[in-house]
C-alpha positions as CSV (number, residue, x, y, z in Angstrom):
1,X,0.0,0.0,0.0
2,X,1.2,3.4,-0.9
3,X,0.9,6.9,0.7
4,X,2.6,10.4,0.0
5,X,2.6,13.2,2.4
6,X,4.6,16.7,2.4
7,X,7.2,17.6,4.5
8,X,10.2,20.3,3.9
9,X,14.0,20.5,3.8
10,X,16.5,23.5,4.0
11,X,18.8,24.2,0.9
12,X,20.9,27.5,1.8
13,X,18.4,30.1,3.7
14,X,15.0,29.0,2.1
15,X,12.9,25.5,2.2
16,X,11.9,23.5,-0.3
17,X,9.0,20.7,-1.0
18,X,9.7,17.4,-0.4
19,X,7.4,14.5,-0.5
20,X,7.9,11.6,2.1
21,X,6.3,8.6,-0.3
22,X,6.1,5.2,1.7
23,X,5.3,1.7,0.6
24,X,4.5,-1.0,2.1
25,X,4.7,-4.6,0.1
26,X,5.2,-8.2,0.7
27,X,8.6,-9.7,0.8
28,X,11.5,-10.0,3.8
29,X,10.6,-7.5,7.1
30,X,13.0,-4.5,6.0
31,X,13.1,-0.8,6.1
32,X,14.7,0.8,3.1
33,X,15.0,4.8,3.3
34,X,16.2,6.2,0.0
35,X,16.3,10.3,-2.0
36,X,19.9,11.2,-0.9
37,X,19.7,11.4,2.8
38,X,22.3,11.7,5.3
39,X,23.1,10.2,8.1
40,X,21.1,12.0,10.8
41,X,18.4,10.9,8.2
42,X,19.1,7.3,7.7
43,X,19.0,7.0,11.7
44,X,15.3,8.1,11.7
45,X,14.2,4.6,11.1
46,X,15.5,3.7,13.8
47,X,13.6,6.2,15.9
48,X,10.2,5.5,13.8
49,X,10.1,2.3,14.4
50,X,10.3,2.7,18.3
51,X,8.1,5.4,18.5
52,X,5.7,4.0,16.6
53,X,5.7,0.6,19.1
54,X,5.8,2.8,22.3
55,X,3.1,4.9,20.6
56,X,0.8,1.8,20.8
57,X,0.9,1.0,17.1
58,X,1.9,-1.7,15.1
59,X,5.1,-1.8,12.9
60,X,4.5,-3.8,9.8
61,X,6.3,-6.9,9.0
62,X,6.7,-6.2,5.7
63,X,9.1,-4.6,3.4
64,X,8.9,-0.8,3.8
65,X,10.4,1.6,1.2
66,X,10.5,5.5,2.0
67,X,11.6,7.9,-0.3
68,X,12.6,11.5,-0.1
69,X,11.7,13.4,-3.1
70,X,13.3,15.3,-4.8
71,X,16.0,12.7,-4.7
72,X,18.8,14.8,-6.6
73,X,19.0,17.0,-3.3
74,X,20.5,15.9,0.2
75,X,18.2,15.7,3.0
76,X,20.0,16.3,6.0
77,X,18.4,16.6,10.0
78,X,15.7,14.7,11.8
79,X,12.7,17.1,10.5
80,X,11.7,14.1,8.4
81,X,10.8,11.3,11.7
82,X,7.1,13.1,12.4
83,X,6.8,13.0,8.2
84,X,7.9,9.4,7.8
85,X,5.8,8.0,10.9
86,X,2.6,9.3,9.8
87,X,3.5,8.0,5.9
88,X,4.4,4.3,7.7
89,X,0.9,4.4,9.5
90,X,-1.2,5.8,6.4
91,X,0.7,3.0,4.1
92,X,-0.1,0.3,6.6
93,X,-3.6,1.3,6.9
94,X,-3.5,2.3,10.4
95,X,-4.4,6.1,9.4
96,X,-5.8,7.7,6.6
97,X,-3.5,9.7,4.2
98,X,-3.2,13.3,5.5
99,X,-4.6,15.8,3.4
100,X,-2.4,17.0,0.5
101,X,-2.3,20.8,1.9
102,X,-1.1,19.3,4.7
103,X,2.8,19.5,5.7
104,X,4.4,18.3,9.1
105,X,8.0,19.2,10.3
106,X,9.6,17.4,13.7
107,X,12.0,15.4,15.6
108,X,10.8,12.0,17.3
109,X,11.9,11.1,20.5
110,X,11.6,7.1,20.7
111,X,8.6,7.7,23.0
112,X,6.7,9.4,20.1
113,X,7.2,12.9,21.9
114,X,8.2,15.2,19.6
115,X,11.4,17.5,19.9
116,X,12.0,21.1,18.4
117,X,14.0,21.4,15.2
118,X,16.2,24.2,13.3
119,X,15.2,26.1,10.8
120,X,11.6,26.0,10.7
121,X,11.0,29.8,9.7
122,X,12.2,29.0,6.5
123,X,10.6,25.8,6.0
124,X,7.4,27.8,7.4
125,X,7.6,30.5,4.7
126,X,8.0,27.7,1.7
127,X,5.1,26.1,3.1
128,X,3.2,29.0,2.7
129,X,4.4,30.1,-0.6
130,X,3.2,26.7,-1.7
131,X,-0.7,27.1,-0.8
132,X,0.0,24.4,2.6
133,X,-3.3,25.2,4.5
134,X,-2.0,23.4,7.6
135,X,1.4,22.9,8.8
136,X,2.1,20.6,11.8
137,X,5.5,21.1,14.0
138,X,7.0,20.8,17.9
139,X,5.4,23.4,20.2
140,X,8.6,24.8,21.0
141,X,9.0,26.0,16.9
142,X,5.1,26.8,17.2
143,X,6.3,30.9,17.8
144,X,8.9,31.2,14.8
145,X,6.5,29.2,12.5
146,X,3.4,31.1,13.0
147,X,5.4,34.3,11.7
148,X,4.8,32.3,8.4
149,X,1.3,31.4,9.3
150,X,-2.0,33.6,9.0
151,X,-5.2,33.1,7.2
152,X,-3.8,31.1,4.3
153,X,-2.3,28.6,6.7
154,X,-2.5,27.6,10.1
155,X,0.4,26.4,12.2
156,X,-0.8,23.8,14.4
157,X,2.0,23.0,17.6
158,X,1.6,19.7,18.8
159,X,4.0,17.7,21.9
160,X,3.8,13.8,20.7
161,X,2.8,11.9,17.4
162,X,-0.1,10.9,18.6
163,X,-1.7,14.0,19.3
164,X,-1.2,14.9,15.6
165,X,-2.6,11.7,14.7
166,X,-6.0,12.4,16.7
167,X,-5.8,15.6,15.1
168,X,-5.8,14.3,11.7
169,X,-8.1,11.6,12.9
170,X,-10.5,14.2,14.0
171,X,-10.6,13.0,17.7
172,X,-8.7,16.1,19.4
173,X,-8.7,18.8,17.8
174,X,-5.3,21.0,17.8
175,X,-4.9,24.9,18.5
176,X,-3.3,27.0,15.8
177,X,-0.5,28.8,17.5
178,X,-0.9,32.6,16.9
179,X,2.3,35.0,16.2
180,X,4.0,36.8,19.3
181,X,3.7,41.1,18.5
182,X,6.8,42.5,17.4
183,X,8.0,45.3,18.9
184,X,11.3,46.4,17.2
185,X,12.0,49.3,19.6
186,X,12.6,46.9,22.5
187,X,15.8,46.0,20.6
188,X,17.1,49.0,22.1
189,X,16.5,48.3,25.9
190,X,19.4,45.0,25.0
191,X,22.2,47.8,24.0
192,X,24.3,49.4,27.0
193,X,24.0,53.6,27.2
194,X,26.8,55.8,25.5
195,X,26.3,57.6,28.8
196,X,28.9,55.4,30.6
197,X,31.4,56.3,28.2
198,X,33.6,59.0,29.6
199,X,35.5,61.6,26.9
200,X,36.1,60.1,23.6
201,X,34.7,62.8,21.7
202,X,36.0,61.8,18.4
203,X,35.3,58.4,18.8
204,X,31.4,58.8,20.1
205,X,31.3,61.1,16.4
206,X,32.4,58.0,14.2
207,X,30.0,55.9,15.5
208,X,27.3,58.6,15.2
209,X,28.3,58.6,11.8
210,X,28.7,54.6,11.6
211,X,25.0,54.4,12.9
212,X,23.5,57.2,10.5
213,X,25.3,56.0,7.4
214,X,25.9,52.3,8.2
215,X,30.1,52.6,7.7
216,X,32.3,50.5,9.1
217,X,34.6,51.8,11.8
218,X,38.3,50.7,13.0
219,X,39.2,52.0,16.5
220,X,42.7,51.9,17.4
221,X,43.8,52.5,21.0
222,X,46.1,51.4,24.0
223,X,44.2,49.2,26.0
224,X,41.5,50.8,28.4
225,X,40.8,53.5,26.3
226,X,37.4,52.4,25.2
227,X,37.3,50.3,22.3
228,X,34.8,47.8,23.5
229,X,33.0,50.0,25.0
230,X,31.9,52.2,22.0
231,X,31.3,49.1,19.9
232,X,29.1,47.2,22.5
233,X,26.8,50.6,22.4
234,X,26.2,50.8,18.4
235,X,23.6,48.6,18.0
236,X,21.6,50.9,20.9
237,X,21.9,53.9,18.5
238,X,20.9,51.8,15.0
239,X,17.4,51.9,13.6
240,X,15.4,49.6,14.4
241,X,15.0,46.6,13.0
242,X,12.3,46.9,9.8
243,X,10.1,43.6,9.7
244,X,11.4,42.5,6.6
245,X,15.4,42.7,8.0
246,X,13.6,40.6,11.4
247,X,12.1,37.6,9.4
248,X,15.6,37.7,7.1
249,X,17.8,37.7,10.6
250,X,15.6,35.3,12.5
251,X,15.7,32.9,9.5
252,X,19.7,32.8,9.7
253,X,19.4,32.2,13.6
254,X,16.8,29.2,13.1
255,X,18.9,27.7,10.4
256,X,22.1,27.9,12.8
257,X,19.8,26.4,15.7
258,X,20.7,29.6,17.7
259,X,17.0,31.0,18.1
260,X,15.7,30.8,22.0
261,X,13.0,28.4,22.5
262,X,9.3,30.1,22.3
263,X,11.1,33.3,20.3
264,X,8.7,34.7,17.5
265,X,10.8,37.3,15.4
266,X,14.3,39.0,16.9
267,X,13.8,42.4,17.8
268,X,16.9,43.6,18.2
269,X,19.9,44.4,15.9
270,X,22.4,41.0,16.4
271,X,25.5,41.9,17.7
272,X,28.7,39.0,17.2
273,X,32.2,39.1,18.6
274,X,34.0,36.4,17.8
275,X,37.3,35.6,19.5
276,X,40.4,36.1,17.0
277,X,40.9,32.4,17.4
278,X,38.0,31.9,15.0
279,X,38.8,30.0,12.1
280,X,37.9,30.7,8.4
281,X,35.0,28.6,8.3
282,X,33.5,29.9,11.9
283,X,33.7,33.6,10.1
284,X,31.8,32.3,6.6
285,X,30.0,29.2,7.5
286,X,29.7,25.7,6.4
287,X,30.6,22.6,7.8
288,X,29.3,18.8,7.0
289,X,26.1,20.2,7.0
290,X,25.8,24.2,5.8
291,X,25.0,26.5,8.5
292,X,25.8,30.0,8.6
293,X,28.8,31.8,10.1
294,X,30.0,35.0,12.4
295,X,29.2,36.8,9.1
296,X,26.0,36.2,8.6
297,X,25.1,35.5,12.4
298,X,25.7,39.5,12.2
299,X,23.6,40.3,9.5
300,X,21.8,43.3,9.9
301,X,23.5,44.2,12.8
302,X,27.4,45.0,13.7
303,X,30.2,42.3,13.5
304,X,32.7,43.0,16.3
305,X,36.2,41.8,15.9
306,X,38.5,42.9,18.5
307,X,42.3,42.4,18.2
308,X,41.8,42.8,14.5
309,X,45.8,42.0,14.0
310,X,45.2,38.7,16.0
311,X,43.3,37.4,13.6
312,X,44.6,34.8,11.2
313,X,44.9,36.1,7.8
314,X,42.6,33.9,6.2
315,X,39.9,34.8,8.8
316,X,40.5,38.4,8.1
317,X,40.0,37.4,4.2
318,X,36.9,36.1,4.5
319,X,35.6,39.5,5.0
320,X,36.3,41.1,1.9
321,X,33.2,39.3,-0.1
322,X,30.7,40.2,2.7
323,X,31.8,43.8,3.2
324,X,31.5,44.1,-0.9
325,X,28.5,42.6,-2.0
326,X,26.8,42.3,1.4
327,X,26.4,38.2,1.4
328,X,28.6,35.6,0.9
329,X,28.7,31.9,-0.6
330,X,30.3,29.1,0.7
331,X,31.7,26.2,-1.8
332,X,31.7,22.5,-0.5
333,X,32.2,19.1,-2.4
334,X,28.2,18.4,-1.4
335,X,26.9,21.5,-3.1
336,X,27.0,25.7,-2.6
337,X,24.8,28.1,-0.1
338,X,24.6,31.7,-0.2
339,X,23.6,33.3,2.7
340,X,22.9,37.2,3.4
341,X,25.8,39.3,5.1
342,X,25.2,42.4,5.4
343,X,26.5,43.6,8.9
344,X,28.2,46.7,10.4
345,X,32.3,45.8,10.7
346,X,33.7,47.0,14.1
347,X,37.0,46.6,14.4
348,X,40.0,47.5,17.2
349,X,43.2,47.0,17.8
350,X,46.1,48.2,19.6
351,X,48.9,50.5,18.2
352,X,51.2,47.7,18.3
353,X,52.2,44.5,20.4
354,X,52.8,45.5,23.5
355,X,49.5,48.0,23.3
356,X,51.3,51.5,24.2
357,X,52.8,52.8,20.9
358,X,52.4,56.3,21.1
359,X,51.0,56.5,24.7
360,X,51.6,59.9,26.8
361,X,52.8,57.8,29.8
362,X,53.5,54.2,29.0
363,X,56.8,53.6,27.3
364,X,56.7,51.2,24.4
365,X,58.8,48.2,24.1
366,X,58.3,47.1,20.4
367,X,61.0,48.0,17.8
368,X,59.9,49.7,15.0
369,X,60.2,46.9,12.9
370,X,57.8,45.2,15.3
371,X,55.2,47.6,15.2
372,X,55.1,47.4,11.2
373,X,55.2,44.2,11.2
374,X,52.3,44.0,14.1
375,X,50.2,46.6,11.7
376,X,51.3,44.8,8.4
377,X,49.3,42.0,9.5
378,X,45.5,43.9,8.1
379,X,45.8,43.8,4.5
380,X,45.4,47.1,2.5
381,X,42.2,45.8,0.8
382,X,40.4,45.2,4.0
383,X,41.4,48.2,5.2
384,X,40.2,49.8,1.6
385,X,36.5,48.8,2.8
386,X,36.8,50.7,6.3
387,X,34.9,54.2,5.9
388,X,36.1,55.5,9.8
389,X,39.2,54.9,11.4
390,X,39.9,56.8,14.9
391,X,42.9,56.6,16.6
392,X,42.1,56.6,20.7
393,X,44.1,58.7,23.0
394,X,43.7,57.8,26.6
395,X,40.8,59.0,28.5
396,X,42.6,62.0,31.4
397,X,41.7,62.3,35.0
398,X,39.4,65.3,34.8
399,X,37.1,63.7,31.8
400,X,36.5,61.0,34.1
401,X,35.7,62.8,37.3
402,X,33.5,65.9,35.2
403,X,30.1,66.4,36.0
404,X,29.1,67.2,32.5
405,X,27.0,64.4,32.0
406,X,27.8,62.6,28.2
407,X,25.2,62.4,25.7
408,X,22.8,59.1,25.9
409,X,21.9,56.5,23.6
410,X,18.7,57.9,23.4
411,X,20.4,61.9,22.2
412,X,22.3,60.1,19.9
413,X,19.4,58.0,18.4
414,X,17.5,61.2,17.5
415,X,20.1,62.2,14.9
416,X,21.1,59.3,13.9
417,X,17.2,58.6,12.6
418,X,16.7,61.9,11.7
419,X,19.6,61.6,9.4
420,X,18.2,57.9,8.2
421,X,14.8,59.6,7.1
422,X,16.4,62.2,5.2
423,X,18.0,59.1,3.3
424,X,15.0,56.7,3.3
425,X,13.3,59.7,1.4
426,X,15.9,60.1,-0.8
427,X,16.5,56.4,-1.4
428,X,12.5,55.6,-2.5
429,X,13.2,57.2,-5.7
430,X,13.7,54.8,-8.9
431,X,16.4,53.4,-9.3
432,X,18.1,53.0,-5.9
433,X,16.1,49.9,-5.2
434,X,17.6,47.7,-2.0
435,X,19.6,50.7,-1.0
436,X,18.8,51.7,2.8
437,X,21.7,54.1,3.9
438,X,25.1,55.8,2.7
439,X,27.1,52.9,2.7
440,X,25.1,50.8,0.2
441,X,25.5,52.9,-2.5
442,X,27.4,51.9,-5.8
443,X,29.9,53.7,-7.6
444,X,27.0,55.1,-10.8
445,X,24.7,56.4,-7.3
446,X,27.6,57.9,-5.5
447,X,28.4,60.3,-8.5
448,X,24.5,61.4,-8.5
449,X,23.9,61.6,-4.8
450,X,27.4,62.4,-3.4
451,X,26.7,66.2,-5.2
452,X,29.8,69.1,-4.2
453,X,30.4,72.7,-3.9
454,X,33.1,73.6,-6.3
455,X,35.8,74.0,-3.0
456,X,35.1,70.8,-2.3
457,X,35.9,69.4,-5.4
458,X,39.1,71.2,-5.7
459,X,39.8,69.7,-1.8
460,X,39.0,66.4,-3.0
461,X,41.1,66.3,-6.4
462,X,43.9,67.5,-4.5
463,X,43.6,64.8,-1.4
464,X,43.2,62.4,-4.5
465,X,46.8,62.7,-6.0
466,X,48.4,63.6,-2.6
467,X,47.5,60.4,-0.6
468,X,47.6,58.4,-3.8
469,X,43.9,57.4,-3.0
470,X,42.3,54.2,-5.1
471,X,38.8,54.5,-6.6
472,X,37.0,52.8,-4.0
473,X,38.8,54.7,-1.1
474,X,37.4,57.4,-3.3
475,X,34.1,56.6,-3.0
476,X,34.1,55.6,0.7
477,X,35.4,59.2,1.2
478,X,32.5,60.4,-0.4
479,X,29.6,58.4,1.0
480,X,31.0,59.3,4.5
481,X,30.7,63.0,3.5
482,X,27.2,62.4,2.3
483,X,26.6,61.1,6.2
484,X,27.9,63.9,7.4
485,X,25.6,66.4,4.7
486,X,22.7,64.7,6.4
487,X,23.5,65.0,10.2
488,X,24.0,69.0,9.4
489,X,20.9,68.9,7.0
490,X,23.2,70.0,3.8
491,X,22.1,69.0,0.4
492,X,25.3,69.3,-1.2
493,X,29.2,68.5,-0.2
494,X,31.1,71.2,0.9
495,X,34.4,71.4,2.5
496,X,33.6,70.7,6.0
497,X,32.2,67.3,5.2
498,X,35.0,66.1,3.1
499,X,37.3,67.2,5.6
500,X,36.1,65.5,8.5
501,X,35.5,62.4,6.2
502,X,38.9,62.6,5.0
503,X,40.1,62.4,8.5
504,X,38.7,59.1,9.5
505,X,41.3,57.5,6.1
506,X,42.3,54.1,7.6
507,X,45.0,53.4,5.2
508,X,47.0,56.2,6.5
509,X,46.8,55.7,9.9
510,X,47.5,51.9,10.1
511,X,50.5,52.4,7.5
512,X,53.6,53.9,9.2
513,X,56.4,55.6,8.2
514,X,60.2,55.4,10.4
């Protein structure tokens, strides 16, 4: 007797269809499980077959045959046990088939309870896109999958087999689960306040301009001056996070089985420091099984990497696709994924080795060889695609003890969103489509938006040939000017703003001259 029923599997950040046919015919007891599975897949008969005993139904003792369609695609993960019990019970004519807008997602525990999954969001939102008028998972993934759920299709939670079974059966009816509000301002109350940050003027300005124009910012400092400090604050000064960027971010954490139990949508903007031990494949993903990396796990929100130099090289490589196209692909013998990328780069480091190169009080003890060779260790491309670099000076005595009280996260907020709707107006014109700040302009929009007085063109041809500047630095220059055009409310470039823009130049500061 055959039976077909729908499930779905993960390929990259999105679901696709797969249909769990079963078929049970005469011939030796045997269970045969075919479509290009792996192994956490071929294990699921094991797991069927007891749940379905301890569940109080009968196993048939006859040759069973499973497949996994498409069966040019790996299936990878236990979200095909609920799928394949309920297609070994229809075949065996313990159950009726389920309906065909039907799908079920789950893990089986050999008791026949069932046990969360990753990645159901995206599964969720292919279900949906197909017409699946009901779609059956754990009630721990009942939250994320209901974000996918709504009129169309009901997302029905369920805690064994059997209760999906009644369900189907019409015995005990199921609940649909109903989508938790989101509320992206409350990503803000997750951020520490720029009010605990003591002095730094210059610093607290390139991360005012970081968070209006979306640049990426290198802070270089002895230690104690700061550093982590500022960066830990961004994300409480960032817009907040638009739907669309949620479901796209909460996706990548469901896939990467980092989403909380009983979380509907993320609210807040991720923030991810990786340790500079962190290989290659931590920053861009992959694995046996793809999953996303630091760089994606960042996505839509601000990728800290402190002690920049202590990262490996290849690590530091890595970042050059993201920080370009905003995603990045990773390359395996099983197949390719692309996943979305498009975070913030912090960065710090110290001014060499030892930390005090440079330092008022603190002698250094690194040759000057040493401290090239310390600072030689960021490439000059990477360093190409950082819009704001500040040098840190340590905080004195009397900026510590003053009773001026520093501006908030909250002060700070107002222009950095003020200066995001002057660009969010600007950007809904034709032909600037998927462009949502400064920083994500191209090279063809720079020249139309990044508009100058005639002093500051003369200012900028002249810093072009003097500091030998390439053509992206070039347009990194200008798209910080155009940041700060819209915190002053200026409409076109003039020597102020390519002044200050020109003073945050990485390249120069990291290179040094003996």
């Amino acid at each position: 007797m055959y039976s077909v029923l729908k499930s779905y599997g993960l390929n990259g950040l999105n679901g696709f269809a797969v249909a769990v046919e079963a078929d049970v015919s005469g011939g030796l007891p045997a269970f045969s499980l075919v479509g290009l599975p792996d192994s956490a897949v071929r294990e699921s008969g094991d797991r069927v077959r007891s749940a379905v005993k301890n569940l109080g139904y009968k196993w048939p003792d006859r040759h069973i045959t499973v497949n996994l369609a498409p069966a040019d695609i790996r299936k990878s993960g236990p979200v095909y046990d609920l799928p394949l019990l309920l297609a070994v019970l229809a075949s065996s004519g313990q159950m009726e088939e389920p309906p065909a807008d039907a799908a079920f997602l789950g893990e089986l525990a050999l008791d026949g309870s069932l046990r969360p999954v990753s990645g159901v969001l995206p599964m969720a939102l292919a279900a949906a896109a197909d017409g699946i008028r009901s779609l059956y998972v754990p009630a721990e993934n009942a939250a994320e999958a209901a974000e996918a759920g709504g009129d169309a299709m009901q997302v029905y939670p369920a805690r064994t087999a059997r209760e999906v079974v009644d369900a189907l059966r019409g015995l005990v009816p199921l609940s649909p689960a109903a989508p938790i509000p989101f509320d992206p301002a409350s990503g803000w109350n997750a951020a520490p306040d720029f009010a605990d940050v003591m002095g730094q003027p210059l610093a607290r300005r390139a991360m005012v301009l970081a968070a209006a124009g979306g640049h990426n910012v290198l802070l270089i400092g002895a230690p104690g001056t700061g550093k982590s400090m500022l960066a830990k604050r961004l994300p409480g000064i960032l817009p907040p996070l638009t739907r669309e960027e949620a479901v796209e971010t909460t996706k990548i954490y469901s896939i990467a089985g980092q989403l909380p139990k009983g979380r509907g949508l993320i609210s807040a903007r991720p923030f991810r420091s990786p340790h500079h031990s962190a290989s290659a494949a931590a920053l861009a993903g992959g694995g046996t099984t793809f999953r996303p990396g630091e760089c994606s796990l960042a996505d839509c929100g601000v990728l800290f990497l402190d002690e920049l130099p202590e990262f490996s090289r290849d690590s530091l490589e890595v970042l050059r696709q993201p920080l370009e196209d905003g995603q990045i692909t990773v390359s395996r013998a099983a197949g390719s994924a692309t996943y979305p990328s498009r975070f913030q780069l912090v960065a710090a480091m110290n001014p060499c080795k030892c930390g005090y190169y440079g330092h008022p009080t603190r002698p250094c003890t690194c040759s000057p060889s040493a401290v090239r060779q310390y600072r030689s260790r960021v490439s000059g491309p990477l360093l190409d695609r950082i819009d704001l670099c500040v040098e840190m000076d340590p905080v004195a005595f009397d900026e510590l003890h003053t009773s001026t009280p520093a501006e908030s996260s909250a002060d700070l907020r107002k222009q950095v969103l003020a200066a995001r709707a002057v660009q969010a107006k600007r950007y809904a014109a034709p032909g600037y489509e998927g462009v949502r700040c400064n920083a994500q302009l191209t090279a063809g929009q720079v020249r139309r938006v990044c508009r100058m007085t005639p002093a500051a063109e003369r200012l900028l041809r002249a810093s072009y040939d003097t500091l030998g500047l390439s053509a992206r630095a070039h347009d990194r220059i200008l798209r910080v000017a155009r940041t700060v055009a819209d915190l002053a409310g200026k409409q076109l470039l003039d020597e102020e703003a390519l002044l200050e823009a020109l003073q945050y130049r990485a390249q120069e500061k990291v290179d040094l001259t003996f």
